[in-house]
The first five atom37 places (N, CA, C, CB, O) and aatype in JSON, in Angstrom:
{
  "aatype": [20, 20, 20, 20, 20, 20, 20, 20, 20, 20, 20, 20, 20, 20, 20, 20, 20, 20, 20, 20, 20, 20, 20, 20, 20, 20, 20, 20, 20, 20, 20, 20, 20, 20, 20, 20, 20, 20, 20, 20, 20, 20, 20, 20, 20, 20, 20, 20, 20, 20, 20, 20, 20, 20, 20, 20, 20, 20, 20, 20, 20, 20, 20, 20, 20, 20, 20, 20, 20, 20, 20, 20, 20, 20, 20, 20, 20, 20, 20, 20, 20, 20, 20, 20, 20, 20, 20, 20, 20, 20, 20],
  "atom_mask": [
    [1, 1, 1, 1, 1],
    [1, 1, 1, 1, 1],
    [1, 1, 1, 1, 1],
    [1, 1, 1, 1, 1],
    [1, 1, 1, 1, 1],
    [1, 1, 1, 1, 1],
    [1, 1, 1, 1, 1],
    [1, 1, 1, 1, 1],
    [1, 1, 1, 1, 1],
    [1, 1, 1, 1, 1],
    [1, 1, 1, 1, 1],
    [1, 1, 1, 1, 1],
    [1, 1, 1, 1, 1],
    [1, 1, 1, 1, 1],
    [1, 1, 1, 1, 1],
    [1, 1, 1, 1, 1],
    [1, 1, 1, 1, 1],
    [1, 1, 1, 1, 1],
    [1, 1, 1, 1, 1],
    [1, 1, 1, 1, 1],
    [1, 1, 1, 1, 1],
    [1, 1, 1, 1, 1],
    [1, 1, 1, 1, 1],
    [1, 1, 1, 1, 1],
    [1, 1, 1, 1, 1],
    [1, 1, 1, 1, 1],
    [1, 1, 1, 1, 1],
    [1, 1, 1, 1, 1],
    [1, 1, 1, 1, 1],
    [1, 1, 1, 1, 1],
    [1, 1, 1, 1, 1],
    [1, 1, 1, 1, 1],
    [1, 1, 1, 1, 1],
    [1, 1, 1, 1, 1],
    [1, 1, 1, 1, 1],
    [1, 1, 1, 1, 1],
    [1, 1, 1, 1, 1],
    [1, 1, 1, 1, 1],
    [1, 1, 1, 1, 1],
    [1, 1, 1, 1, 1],
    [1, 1, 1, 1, 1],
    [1, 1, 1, 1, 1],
    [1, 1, 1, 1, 1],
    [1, 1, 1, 1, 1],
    [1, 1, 1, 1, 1],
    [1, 1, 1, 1, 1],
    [1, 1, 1, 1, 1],
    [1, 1, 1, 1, 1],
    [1, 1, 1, 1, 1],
    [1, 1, 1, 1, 1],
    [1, 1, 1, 1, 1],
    [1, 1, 1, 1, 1],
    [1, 1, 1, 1, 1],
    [1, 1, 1, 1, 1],
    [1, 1, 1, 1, 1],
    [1, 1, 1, 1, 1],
    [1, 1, 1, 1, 1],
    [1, 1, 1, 1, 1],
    [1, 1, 1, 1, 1],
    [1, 1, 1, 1, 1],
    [1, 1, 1, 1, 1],
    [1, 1, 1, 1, 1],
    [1, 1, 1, 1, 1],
    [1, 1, 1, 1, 1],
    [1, 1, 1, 1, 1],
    [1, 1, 1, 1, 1],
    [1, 1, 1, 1, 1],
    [1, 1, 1, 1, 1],
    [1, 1, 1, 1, 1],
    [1, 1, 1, 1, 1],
    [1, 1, 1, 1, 1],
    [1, 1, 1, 1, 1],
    [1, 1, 1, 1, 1],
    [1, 1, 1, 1, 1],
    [1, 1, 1, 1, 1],
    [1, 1, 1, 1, 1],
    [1, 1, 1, 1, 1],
    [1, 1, 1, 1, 1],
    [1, 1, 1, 1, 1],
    [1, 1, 1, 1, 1],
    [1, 1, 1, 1, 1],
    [1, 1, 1, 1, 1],
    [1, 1, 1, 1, 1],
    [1, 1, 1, 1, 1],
    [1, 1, 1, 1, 1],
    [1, 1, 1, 1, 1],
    [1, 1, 1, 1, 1],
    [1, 1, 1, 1, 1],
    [1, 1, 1, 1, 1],
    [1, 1, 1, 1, 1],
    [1, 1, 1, 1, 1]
  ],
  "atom_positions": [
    [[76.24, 109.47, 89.48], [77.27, 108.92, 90.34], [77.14, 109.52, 91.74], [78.68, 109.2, 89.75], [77.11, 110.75, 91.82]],
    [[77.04, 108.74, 92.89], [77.06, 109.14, 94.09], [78.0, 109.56, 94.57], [76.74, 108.49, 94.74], [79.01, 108.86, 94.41]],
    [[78.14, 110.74, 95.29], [79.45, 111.39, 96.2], [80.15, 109.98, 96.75], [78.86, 112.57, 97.77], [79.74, 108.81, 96.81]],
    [[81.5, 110.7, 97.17], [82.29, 109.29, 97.6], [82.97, 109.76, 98.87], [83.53, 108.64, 96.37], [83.47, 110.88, 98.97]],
    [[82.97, 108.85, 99.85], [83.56, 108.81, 101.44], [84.76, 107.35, 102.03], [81.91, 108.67, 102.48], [84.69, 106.12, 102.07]],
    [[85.64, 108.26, 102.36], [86.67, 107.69, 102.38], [86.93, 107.32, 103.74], [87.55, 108.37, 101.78], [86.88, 108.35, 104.41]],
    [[87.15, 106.51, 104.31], [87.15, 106.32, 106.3], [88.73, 106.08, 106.54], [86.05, 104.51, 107.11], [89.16, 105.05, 106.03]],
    [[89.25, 106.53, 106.92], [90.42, 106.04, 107.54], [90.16, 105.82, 108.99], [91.57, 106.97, 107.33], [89.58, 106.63, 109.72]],
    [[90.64, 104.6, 109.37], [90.48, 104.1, 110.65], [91.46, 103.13, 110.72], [89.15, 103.6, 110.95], [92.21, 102.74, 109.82]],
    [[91.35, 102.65, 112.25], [92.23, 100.96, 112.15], [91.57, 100.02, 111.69], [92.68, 100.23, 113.48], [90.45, 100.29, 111.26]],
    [[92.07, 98.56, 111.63], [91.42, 97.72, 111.4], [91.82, 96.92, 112.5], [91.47, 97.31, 110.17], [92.88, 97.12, 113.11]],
    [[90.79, 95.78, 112.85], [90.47, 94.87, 113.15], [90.56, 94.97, 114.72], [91.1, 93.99, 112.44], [89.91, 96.01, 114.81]],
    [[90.9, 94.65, 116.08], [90.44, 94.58, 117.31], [91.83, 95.17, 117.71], [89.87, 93.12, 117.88], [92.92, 94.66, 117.46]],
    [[91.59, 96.37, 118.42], [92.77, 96.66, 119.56], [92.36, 97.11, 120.93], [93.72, 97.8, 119.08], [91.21, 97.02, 121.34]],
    [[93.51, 97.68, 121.73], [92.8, 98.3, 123.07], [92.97, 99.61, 123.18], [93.28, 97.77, 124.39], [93.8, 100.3, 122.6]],
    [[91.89, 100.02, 124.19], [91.59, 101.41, 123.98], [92.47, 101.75, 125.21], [89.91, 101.91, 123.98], [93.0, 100.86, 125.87]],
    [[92.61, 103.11, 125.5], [93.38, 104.01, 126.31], [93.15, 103.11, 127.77], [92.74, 105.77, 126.27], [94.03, 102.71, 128.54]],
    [[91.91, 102.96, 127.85], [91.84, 102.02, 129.07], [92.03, 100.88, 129.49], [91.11, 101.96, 129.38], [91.89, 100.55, 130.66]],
    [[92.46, 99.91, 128.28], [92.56, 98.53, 128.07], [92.01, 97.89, 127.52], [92.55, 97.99, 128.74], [92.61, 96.93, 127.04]],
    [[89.92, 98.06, 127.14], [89.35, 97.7, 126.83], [89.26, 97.55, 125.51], [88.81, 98.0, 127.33], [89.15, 98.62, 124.9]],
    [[89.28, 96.61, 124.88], [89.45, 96.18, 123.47], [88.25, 97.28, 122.23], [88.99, 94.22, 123.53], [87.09, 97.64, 122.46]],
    [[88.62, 97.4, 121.67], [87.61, 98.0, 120.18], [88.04, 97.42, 119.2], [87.65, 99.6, 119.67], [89.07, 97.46, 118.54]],
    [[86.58, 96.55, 119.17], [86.47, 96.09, 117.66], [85.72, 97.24, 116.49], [85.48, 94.63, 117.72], [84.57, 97.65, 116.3]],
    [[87.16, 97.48, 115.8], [87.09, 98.59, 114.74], [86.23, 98.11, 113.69], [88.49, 99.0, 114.13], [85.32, 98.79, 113.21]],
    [[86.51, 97.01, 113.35], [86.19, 96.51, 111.73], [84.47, 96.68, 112.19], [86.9, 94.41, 111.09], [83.7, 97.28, 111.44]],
    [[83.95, 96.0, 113.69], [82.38, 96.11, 113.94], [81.92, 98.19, 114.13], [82.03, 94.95, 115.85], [80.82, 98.74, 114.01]],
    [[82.74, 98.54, 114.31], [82.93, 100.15, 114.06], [82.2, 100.74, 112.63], [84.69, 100.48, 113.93], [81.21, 101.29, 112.16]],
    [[83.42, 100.21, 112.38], [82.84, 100.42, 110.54], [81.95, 99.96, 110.09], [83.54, 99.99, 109.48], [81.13, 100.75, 109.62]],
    [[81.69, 98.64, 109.99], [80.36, 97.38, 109.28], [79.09, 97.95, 109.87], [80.49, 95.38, 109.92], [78.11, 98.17, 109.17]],
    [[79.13, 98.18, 111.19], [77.86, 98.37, 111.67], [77.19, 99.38, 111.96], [77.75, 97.9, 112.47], [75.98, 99.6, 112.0]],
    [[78.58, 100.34, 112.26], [77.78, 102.26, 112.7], [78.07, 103.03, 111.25], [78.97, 103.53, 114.41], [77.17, 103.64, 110.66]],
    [[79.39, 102.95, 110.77], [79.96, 103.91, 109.99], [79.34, 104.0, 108.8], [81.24, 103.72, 109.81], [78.86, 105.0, 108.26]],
    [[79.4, 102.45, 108.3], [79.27, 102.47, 106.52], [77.7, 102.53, 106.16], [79.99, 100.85, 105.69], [77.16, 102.98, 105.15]],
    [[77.01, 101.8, 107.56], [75.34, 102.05, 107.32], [74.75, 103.67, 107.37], [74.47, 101.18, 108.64], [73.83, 104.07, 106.66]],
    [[75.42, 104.43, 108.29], [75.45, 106.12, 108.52], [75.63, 106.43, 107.48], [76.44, 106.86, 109.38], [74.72, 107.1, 107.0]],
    [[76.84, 106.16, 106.58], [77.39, 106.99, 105.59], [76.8, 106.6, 104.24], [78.91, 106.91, 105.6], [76.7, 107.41, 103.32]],
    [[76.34, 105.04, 104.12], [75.22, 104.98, 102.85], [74.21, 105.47, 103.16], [74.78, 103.74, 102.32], [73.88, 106.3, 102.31]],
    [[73.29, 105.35, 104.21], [72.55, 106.19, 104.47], [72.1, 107.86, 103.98], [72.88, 106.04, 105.4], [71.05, 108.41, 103.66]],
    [[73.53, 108.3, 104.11], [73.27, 109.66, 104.04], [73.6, 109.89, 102.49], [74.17, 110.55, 105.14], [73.94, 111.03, 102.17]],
    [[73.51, 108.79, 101.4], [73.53, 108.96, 100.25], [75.13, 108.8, 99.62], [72.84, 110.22, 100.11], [75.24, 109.3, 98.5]],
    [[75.83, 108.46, 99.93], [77.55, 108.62, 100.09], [78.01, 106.99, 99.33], [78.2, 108.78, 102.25], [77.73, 105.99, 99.99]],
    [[78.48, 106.86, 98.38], [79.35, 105.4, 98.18], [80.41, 105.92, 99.33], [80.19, 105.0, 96.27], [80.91, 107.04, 99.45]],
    [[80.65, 104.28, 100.43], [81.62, 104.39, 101.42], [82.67, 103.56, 100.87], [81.15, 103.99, 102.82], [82.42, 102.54, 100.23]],
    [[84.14, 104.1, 101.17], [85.2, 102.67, 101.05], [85.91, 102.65, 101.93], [86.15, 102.47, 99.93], [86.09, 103.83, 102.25]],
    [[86.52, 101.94, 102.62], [88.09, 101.89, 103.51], [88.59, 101.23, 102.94], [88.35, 101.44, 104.92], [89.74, 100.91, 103.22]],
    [[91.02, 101.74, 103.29], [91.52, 100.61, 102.4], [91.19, 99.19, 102.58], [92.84, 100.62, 102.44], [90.94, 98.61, 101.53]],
    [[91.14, 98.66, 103.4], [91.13, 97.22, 103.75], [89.96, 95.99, 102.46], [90.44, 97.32, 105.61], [90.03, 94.82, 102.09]],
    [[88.97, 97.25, 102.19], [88.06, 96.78, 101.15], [88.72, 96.17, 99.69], [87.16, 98.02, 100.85], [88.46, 95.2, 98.97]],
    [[89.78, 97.33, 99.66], [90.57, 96.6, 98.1], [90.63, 95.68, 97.45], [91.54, 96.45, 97.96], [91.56, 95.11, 98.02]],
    [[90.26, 94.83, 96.4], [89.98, 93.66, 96.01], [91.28, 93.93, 94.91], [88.32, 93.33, 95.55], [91.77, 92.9, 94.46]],
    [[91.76, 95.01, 94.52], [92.51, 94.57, 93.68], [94.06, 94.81, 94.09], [92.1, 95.12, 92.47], [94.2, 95.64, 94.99]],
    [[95.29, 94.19, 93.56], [96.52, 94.44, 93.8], [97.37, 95.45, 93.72], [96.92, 93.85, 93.39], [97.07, 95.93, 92.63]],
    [[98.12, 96.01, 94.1], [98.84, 97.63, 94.08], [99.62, 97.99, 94.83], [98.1, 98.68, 94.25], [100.25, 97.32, 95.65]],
    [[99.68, 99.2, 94.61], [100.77, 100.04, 95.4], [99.87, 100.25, 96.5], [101.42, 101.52, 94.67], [98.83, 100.79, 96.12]],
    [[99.9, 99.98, 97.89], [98.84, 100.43, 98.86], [99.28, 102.08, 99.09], [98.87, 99.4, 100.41], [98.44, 102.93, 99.38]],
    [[100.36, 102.31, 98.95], [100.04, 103.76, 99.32], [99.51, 104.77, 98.09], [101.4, 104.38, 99.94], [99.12, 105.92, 98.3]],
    [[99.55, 104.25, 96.97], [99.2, 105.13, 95.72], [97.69, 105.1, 95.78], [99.8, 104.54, 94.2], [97.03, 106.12, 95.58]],
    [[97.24, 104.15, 96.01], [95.63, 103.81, 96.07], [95.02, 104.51, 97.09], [95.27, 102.31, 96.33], [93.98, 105.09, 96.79]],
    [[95.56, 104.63, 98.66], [95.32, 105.67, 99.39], [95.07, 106.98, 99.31], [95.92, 105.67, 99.89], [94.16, 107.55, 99.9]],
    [[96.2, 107.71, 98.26], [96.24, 109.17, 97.63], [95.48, 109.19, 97.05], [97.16, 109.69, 96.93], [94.8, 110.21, 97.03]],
    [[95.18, 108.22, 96.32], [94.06, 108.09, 94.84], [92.7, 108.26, 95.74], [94.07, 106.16, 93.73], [91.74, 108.92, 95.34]],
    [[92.73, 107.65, 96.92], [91.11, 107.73, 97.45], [91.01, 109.22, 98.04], [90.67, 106.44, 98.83], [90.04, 109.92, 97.75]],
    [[91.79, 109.57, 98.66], [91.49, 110.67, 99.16], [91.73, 111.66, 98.29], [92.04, 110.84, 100.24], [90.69, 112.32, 98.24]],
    [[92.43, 112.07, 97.66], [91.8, 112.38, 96.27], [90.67, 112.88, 95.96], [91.71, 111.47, 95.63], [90.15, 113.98, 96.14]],
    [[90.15, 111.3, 95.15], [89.0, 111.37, 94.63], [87.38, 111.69, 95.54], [89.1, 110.15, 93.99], [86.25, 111.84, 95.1]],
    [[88.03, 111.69, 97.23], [86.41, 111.72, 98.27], [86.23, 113.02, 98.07], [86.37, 111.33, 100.19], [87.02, 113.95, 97.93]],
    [[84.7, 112.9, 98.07], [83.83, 114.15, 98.42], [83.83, 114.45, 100.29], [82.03, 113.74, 97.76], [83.86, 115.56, 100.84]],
    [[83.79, 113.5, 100.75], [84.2, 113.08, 102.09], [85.11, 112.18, 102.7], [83.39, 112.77, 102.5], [85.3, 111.03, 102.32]],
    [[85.9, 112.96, 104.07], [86.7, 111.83, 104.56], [86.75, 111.38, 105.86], [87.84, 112.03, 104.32], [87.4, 112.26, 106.43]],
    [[86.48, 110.59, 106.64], [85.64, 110.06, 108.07], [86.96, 109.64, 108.59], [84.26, 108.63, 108.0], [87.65, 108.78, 108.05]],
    [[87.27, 110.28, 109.64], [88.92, 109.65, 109.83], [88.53, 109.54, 111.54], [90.69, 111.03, 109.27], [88.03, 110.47, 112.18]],
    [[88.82, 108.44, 112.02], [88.4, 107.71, 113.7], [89.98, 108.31, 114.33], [88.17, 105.26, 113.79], [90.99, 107.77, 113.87]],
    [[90.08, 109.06, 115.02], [91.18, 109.44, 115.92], [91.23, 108.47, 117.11], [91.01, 110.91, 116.41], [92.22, 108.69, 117.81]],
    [[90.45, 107.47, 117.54], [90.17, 107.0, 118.81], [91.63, 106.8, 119.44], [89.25, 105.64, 118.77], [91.95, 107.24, 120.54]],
    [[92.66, 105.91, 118.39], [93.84, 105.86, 119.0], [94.67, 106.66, 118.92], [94.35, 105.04, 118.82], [94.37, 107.83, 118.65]],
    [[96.06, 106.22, 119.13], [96.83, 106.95, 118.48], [97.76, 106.43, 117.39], [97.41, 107.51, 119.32], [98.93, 106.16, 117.66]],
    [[97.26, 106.3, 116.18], [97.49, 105.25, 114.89], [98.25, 106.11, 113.97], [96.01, 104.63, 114.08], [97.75, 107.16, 113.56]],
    [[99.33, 105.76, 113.66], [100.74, 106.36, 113.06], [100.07, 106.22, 111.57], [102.47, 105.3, 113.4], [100.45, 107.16, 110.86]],
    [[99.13, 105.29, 110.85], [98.81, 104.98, 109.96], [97.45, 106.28, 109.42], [98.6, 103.5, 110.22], [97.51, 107.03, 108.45]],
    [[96.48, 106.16, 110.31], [95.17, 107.31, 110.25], [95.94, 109.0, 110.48], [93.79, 106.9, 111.9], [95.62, 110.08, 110.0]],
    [[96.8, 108.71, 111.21], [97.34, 109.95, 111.15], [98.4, 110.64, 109.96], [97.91, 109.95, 112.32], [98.68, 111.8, 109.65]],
    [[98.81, 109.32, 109.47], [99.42, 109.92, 108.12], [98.41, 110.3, 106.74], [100.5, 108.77, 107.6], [98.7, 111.21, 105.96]],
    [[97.18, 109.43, 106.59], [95.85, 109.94, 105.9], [95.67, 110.98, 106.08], [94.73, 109.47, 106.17], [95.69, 111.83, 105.19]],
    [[95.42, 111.21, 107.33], [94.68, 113.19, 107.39], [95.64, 113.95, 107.47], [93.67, 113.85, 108.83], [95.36, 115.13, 107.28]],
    [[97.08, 113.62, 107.75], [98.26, 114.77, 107.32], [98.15, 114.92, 105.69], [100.03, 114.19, 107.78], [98.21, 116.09, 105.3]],
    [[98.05, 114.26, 105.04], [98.19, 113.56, 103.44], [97.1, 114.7, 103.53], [97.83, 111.55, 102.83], [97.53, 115.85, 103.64]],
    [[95.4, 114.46, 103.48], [94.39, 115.08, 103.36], [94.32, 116.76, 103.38], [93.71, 114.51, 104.25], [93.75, 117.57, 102.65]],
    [[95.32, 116.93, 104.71], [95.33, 118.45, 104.73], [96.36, 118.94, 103.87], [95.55, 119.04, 106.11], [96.69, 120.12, 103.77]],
    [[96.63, 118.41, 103.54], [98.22, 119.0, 102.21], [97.64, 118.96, 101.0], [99.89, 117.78, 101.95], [98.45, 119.27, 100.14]],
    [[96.53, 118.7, 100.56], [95.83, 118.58, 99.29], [95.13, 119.86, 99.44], [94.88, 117.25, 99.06], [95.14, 120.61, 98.46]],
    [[94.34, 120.35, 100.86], [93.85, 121.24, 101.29], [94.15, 122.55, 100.74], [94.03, 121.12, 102.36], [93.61, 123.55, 101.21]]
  ]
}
């Protein structure tokens, strides 16, 4: 079984401190998850979920279960920031 990496980030297109838009989801698809299989790692973010649930139980459950956790600070996201508060309390 391969180590497991958990990304918390945003999803999908916002603007950055300067105005300029970041497309997150091309963040992930194209730099993050190829880096992080790469380096031997099964990657997931929530947004991947195929199945139905409690979204916040499944969150705990991932971070949890990562050997790694890739968390994008770029904004300032009330959501990524409750992940790595969560993360360091397991700590």
């Amino acid at each position: 079984m391969k180590p497991h990496a958990f990304v918390a980030m945003p999803f999908g297109s916002k603007p950055g401190q300067d105005g300029a838009r970041i497309d997150f989801d091309a963040v992930y698809r194209d730099l993050l998850k190829p880096a992080i299989e790469a380096a031997g790692l099964e990657v997931f973010r929530a947004d991947e979920e195929q199945a139905a649930g409690d979204i916040k139980a499944d969150m705990f459950q991932e971070l949890l279960i990562a050997d790694l956790v890739v968390v994008d600070l770029t904004l300032d996201n009330p959501n990524v920031w409750y992940e790595l508060n969560e993360k360091n309390q397991e700590v």
